[in-house]
C-alpha positions as CSV (number, residue, x, y, z in Angstrom):
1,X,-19.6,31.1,33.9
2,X,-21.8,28.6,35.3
3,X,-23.1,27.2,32.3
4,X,-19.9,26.4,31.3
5,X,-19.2,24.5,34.2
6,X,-22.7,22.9,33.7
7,X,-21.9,22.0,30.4
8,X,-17.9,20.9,31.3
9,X,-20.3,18.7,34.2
10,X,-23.0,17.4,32.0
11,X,-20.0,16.2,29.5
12,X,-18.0,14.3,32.1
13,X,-21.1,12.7,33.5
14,X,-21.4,11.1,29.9
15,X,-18.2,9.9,29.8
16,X,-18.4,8.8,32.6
17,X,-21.6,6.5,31.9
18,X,-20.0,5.6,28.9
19,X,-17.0,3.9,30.8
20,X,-19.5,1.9,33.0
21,X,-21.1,0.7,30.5
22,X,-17.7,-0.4,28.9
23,X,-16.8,-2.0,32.1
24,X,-20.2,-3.4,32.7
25,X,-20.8,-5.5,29.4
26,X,-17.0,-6.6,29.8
27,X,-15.8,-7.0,26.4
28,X,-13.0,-5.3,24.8
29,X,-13.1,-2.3,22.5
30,X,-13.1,-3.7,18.5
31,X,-11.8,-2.2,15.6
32,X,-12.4,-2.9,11.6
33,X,-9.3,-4.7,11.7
34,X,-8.1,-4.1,8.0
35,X,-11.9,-2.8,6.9
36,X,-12.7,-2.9,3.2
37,X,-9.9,-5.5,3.0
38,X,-11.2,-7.9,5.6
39,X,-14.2,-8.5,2.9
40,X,-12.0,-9.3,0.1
41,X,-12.7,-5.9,-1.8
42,X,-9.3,-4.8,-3.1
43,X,-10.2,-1.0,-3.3
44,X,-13.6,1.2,-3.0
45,X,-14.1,1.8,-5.9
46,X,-14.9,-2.2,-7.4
47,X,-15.9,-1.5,-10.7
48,X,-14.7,-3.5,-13.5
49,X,-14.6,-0.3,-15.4
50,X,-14.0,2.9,-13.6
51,X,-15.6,6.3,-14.9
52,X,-13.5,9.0,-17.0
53,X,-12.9,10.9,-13.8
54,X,-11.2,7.8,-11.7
55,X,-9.3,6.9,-15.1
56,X,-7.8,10.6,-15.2
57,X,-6.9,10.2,-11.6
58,X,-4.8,6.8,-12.4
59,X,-3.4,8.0,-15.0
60,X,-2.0,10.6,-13.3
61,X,-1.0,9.2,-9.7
62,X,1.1,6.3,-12.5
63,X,3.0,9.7,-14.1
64,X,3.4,10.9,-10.6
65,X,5.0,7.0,-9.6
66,X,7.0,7.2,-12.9
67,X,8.7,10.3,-11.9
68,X,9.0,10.1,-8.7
69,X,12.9,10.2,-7.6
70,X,12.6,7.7,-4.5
């Protein structure tokens, strides 16, 4: 039992260190905002010419738009 408490200790002492050091460098938590898309790359795959596998997949996710009742 006590080395779960240890360990439950040893965890919030981390967090808590990480907070301070938040709170000491004083600038706000940033995000990706918009990732791949912030660069200008459309997708992750930027081929001109995607393989066999990624044409298959496409395909298929177009049949499943086609068909799709909504």
């Amino acid at each position: 039992m006590s080395l779960i408490l240890l360990t439950f200790g040893l965890l919030i002492l981390i967090v808590l260190a990480m907070a301070v050091g938040v709170l000491v460098q004083k600038k706000s938590m940033a995000s990706s905002c918009g990732g791949l898309g912030s660069m200008g790359i459309d997708k992750v795959c930027d081929c001109d010419d995607p393989c066999d596998k990624r044409k298959k997949r496409l395909a298929k996710e177009q049949i499943w738009k086609d068909n799709q009742i909504l």
